[in-house]
C-alpha positions, -999 to 999 in steps of 0.1 A, spaced: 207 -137 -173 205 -112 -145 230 -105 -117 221 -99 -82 241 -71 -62 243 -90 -30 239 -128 -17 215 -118 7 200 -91 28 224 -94 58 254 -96 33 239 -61 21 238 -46 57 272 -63 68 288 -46 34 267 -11 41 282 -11 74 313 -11 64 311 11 36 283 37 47 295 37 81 284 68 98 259 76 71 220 81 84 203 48 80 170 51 95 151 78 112 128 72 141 105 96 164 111 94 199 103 118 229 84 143 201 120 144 180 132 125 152 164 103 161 187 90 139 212 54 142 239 52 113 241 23 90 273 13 112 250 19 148 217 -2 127 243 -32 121 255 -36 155 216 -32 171 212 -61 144 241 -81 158 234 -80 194 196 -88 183 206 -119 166 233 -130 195 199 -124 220 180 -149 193 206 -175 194 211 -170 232 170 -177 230 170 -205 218 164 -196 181 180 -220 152 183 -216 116 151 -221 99 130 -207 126 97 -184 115 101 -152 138 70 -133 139 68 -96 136 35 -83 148 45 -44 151 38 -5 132 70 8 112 95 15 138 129 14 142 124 -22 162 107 -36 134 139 -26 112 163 -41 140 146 -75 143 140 -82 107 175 -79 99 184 -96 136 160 -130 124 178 -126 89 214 -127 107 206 -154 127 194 -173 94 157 -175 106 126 -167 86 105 -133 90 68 -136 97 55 -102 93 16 -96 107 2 -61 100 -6 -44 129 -43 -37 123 -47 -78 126 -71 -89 156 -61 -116 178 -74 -135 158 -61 -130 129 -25 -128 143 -32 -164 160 -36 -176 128 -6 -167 113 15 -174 140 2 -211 144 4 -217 106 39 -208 107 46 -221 144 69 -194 152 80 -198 186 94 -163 194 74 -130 184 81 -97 182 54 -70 192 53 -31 190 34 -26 223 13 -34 250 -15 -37 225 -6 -60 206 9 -86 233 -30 -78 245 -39 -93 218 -17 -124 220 -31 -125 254 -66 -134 243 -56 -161 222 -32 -178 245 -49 -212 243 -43 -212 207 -5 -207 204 12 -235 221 40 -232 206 44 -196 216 73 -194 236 83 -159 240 75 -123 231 100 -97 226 87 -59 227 98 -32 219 84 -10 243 85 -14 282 60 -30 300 47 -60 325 31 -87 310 11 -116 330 29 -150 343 2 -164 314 27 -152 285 58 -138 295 74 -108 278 110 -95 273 121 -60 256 145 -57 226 170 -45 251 169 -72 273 173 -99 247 198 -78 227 221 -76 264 224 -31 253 250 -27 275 270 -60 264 289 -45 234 290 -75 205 328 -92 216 351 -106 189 344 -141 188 304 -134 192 309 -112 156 326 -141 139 301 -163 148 274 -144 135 295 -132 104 299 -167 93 264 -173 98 255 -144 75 280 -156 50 262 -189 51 229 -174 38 224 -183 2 199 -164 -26 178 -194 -24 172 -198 13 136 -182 24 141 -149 35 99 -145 45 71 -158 46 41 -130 41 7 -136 43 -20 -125 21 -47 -95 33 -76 -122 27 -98 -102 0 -110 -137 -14 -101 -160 20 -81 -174 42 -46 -153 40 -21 -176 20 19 -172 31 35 -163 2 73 -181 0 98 -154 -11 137 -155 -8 164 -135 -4 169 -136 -42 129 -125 -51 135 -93 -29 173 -85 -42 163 -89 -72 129 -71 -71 149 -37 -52 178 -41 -75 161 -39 -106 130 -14 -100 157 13 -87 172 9 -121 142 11 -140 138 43 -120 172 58 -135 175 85 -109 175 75 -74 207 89 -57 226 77 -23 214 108 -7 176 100 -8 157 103 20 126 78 23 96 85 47 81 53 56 42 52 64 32 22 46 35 -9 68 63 -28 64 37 -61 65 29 -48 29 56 -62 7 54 -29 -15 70 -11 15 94 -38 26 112 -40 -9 106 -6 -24 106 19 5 130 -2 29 150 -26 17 162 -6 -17 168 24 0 189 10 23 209 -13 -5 223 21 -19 234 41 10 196 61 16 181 70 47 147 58 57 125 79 82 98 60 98 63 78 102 46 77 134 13 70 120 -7 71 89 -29 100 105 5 121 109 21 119 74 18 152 60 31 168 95 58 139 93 66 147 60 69 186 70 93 174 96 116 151 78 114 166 42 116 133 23 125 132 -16 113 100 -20 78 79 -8 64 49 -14 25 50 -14 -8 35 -22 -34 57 -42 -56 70 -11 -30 90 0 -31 110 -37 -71 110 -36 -69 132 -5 -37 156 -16 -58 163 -46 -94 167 -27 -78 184 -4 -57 208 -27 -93 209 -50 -112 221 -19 -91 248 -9 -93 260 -45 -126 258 -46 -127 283 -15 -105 305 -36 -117 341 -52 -128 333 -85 -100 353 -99 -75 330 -80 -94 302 -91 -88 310 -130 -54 314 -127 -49 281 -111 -71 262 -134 -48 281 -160 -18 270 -142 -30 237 -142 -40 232 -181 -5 245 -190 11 223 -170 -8 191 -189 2 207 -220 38 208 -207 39 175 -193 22 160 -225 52 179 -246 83 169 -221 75 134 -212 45 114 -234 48 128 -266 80 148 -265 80 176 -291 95 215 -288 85 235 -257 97 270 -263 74 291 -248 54 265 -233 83 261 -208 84 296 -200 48 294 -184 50 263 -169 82 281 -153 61 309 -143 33 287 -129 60 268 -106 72 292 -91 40 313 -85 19 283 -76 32 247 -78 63 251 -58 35 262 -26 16 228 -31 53 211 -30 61 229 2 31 214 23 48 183 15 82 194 29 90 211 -1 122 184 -14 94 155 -28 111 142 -59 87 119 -69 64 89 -55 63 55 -62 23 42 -66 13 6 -64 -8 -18 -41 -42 -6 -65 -54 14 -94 -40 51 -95 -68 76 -116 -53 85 -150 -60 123 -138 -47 122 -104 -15 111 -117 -13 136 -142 -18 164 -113 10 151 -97 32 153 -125 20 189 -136 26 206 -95 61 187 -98 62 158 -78 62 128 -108 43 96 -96 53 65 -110 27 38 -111 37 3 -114 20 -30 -110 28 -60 -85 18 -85 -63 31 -97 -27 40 -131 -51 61 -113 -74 81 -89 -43 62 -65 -56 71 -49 -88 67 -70 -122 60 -37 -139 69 2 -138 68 33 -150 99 54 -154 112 94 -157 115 88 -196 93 62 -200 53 68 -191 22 66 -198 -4 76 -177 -33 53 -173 -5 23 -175 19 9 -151 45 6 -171 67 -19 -189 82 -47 -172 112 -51 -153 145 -65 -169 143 -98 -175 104 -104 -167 84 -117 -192 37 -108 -193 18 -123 -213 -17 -127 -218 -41 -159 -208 -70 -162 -238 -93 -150 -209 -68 -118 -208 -54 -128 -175 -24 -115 -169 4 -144 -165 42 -133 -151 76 -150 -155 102 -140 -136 131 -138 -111 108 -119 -81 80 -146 -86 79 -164 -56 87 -200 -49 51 -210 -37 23 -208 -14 37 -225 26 19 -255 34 -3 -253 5 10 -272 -21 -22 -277 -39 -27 -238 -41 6 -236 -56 3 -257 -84 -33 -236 -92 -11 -202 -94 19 -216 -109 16 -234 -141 42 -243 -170 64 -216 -147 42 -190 -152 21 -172 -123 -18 -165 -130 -25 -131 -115 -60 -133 -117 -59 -99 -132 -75 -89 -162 -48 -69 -185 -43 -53 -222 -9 -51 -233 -3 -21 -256 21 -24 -289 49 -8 -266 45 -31 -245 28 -8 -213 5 -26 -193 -30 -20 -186 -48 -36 -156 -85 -38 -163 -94 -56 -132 -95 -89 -109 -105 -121 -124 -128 -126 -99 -147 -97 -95 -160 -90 -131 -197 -84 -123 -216 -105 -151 -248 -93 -150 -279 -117 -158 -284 -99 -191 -246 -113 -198 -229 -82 -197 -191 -86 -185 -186 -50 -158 -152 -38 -141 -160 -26 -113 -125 -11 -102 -131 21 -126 -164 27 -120 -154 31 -82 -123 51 -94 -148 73 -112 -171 79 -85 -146 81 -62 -131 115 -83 -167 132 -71 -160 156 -42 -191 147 -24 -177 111 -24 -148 93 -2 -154 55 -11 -175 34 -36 -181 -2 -40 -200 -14 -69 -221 -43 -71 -242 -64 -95 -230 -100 -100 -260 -121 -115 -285 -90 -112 -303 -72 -136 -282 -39 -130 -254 -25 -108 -257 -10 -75 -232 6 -53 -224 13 -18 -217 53 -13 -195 68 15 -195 107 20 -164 128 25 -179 143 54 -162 172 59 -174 186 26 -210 173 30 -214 189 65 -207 220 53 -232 215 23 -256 206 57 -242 237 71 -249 263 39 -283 246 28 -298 249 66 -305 217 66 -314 203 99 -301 175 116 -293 152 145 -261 132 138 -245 121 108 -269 94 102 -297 117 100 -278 139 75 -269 109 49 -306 97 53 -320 138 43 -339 137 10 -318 167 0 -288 149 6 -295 118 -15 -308 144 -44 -278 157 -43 -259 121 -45 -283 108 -74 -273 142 -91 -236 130 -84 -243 96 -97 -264 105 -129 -234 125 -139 -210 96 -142 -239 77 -155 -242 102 -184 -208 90 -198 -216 54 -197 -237 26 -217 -272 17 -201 -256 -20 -187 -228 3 -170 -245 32 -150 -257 26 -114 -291 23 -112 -296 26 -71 -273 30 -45 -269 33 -7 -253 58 15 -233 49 43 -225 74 73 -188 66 77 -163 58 60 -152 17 54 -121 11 72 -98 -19 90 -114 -17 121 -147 -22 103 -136 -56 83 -144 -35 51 -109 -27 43 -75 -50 43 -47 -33 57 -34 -25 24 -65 -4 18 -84 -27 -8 -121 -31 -7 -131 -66 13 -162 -73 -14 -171 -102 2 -176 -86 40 -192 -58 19 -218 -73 6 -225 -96 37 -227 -69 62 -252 -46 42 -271 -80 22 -302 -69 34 -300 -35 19 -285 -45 -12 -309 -72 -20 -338 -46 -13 -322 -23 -43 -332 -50 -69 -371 -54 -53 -385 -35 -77 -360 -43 -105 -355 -10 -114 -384 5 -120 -392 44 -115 -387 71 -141 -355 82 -134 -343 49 -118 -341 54 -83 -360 49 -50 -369 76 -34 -352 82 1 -360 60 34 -352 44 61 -329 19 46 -310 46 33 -314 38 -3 -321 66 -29 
């Protein structure tokens, strides 16, 4: 049996309140400085929020939407729909009108929040769809048109009306009311495969999922402080960089944007993030380049530095044995070289938390060697996240981990990974039949492909439903070749295809910054970006790229052609969900005319490429 900390999330904050008073609770930028409310301030924002729901007509059971960025709103009106037992909606605020529409009709929440003028835009356009749209709360101040009317936070929350005596009771018996069982939210799916499913969790998924992964993390102090850039939309955030934080006394600092984390993180000096694996990619490009622009002198000595450090961290944590002198340099490399990377990050980083995709075996080495550990763990937004992790004395690189108390894994005959467990959630909303698909005999089907190991770490291999099976009957991952090329410098993103085709393919895009300057030292002439991805020079110099990953591999795994993009996918472009993961699907439908032409010739060609042209193919 397992024992959770708490009833429910408001019973958390109500308790926190009370005994973490004037402690920092969250963090928020405003006027170009960070601002702070203590957990005592957050709790009464959270009361008068909930009073404004009630007073709006809100009843228990309700779906609230929350269609905002991490802010300090966003925190303040999930816990105000919570206290006023209603049901969180959260939509990522990348959606399109679209998109949002959808949710909030599927859920028919009548009241939702929005972070700006932007988004109620968007709600705007897609009026006629959202009759049961009542009101919109924002959280900044603005007009909005007789069509949908909008409030602000502090107008519903009555600022100036301090919370009176009976008007706390009310609510406080309300919040004692909420049960473990009762829905806390209902989160809908990015869409890699389709139309976004809401996943059911409640308050017990999430209290047990925060309780639990802190302790598998043994050393996670009251006096942590959490910078938040992931959205809270993304379950990973919302349990592991929010919600457990603020269950032990932490203080959360919200980011004002992915594109300002490092100078965030200079600002706030975190010791704790949560992330997804882009964000290491580009520290280690990054820290790569600039080495790379080093005298070669300086250069040694770091590459020095670096293999010491594997040694050390091979010693200490995977295989621990004696260090003796081994310690001594690692010391001596810390302190001349290590503890400069750690400053760029604020310079108090005590570890990360990785999850949301695959992290590179070697990425996550380099951050353990320059002193900032990086645990990897595995999850889904059905399981609140985290079913497994890794942990200061337990890790394995190239794993993510060993699961949580009192979660069971096993493995399908297929090698499908299959979870039992306390955080699994209580089913799909309005799609029963779905359901019963992913639950069976009380065991959720990942659709991830998994090895266990004899210690029981856990390997993810890949998605069910994206092994390539080529026509000669050859089953292909196609998450580590993309890793792979995605470790090249010349390369930012990779997706591989080959599903029913006589070899694999992939879609290339260029980390542009390094390639221009390869434009820039080769003289070679150019337009615009487009005309520097389509240069013969340049797609030599990517086949090079490709043939060396292709020199490690059997014959059915190397990519035979490929095609070079002149930007980067992203969000905006339908490539990406907001959670970063590649949108296959969208891919391969927005360039099918380009992919198909890669098989025309089925290969042929001595060293098994085409040679450069218009369609960008090499």
């Amino acid at each position: 049996m397992y024992e959770l900390p708490y009833r429910s999330l408001p019973e958390m904050l109500k308790s926190n309140a009370q005994q973490y008073v004037d402690r920092i609770a969250i963090s928020y930028k405003k006027k170009g400085q960070y601002q702070s409310l203590s957990y005592g301030a957050l709790y009464e924002r959270v009361l008068m929020a909930a009073r404004g729901l009630r007073k709006a007509g809100m009843v228990p059971g309700d779906k609230v939407a929350i269609f905002s960025e991490n802010r300090a709103g966003w925190a303040i009106a999930d816990f105000a729909i919570q206290c006023a037992q209603g049901i969180t909606v959260p939509i990522y605020a990348t959606n399109t009108a679209k998109q949002a529409a959808y949710v909030i009709e599927h859920c028919a929440a009548k009241i939702v929040f929005v972070s700006n003028r932007l988004q109620y835009e968007k709600l705007l356009t897609v009026r006629e769809q959202l009759p049961l749209l009542e009101q919109v709360i924002s959280f900044d101040l603005f007009l909005g048109s007789p069509e949908l009317p909008v409030y602000n936070l502090y107008q519903l929350s009555e600022a100036t009306y301090p919370v009176s005596a009976q008007e706390r009771s009310e609510l406080e018996v309300m919040i004692e009311a909420v049960k473990s069982s009762d829905l806390l939210t209902i989160i809908y799916t990015s869409g890699t495969t389709g139309v976004p499913k809401g996943v059911m969790l409640t308050h017990a998924n999430v209290l047990f999922d925060a309780h639990y992964g802190l302790q598998k993390l043994e050393a996670f102090g009251m006096n942590e402080i959490f910078l938040s850039f992931l959205p809270l939309s993304h379950v990973l955030e919302r349990t592991a960089g929010y919600y457990a934080p603020l269950m032990t006394g932490c203080h959360v600092a919200f980011c004002e944007s992915v594109e300002k984390v490092v100078e965030n993180m200079q600002e706030v000096g975190p010791t704790v993030m949560v992330s997804v694996p882009r964000l290491f990619e580009k520290i280690y490009g990054r820290i790569y380049e600039d080495v790379h622009q080093m005298h070669p002198l300086r250069r040694q000595i770091f590459h020095l530095a670096i293999d010491v450090g594997r040694k050390y961290i091979l010693n200490r944590y995977i295989t621990p044995g004696p260090i003796g002198l081994l310690g001594l340099k690692y010391r001596f490399f810390n302190w001349l070289i290590f503890r400069k990377i750690r400053a760029r990050f604020g310079g108090r980083l005590k570890y990360f938390i990785s999850g949301g995709a695959p992290l590179d075996k070697m990425i996550n080495e380099f951050m353990w060697v320059i002193g900032i550990p990086t645990f990897e763990g595995y999850g889904l937004t059905e399981t609140s996240p985290a079913v497994t992790l890794n942990s200061p004395w337990n890790v394995r690189f190239g794993s993510v981990g060993t699961p949580l108390p009192g979660t069971e894994v096993k493995l399908a005959d297929d090698n499908e990974l299959l979870i039992r467990g306390p955080q699994v959630m209580i089913g799909y909303y309005k799609d029963p039949e779905e359901t019963t698909q992913v639950l069976r005999d009380g065991w959720l089907h990942t659709g991830d492909i998994a090895r266990i190991d004899e210690d029981g770490y856990v390997y993810i291999i890949d998605r069910k439903k994206e092994i390539i099976i080529t026509s000669g009957g050859k089953n292909v991952a196609p998450q580590p070749l993309e890793n792979e090329l995605r470790m090249d410098k010349y390369i930012s993103q990779a997706c591989v295809y080959g599903d029913r085709k006589p070899y694999l393919v992939a879609i290339l895009t260029p980390n542009l910054e390094r390639l221009i300057k390869l434009g820039q030292q080769h003289g070679i002439d150019y337009l615009d970006v487009e005309d520097l991805v389509a240069h013969k020079r340049v797609h030599k110099l990517y086949a090079e790229r490709v043939q060396l990953l292709n020199a490690k591999l059997p014959s059915y795994q190397t990519i035979k052609k490929f095609i070079l993009l002149p930007r980067d996918f992203s969000v905006d472009g339908g490539e990406l969900t907001p959670t970063l993961k590649l949108k296959r699907k969208v891919i391969y439908s927005k360039y099918q005319d380009r992919i198909e032409r890669l098989y025309l010739d089925n290969g042929s060609g001595s060293d098994g490429y085409n040679k450069a042209d218009n369609g960008g193919n090499s």
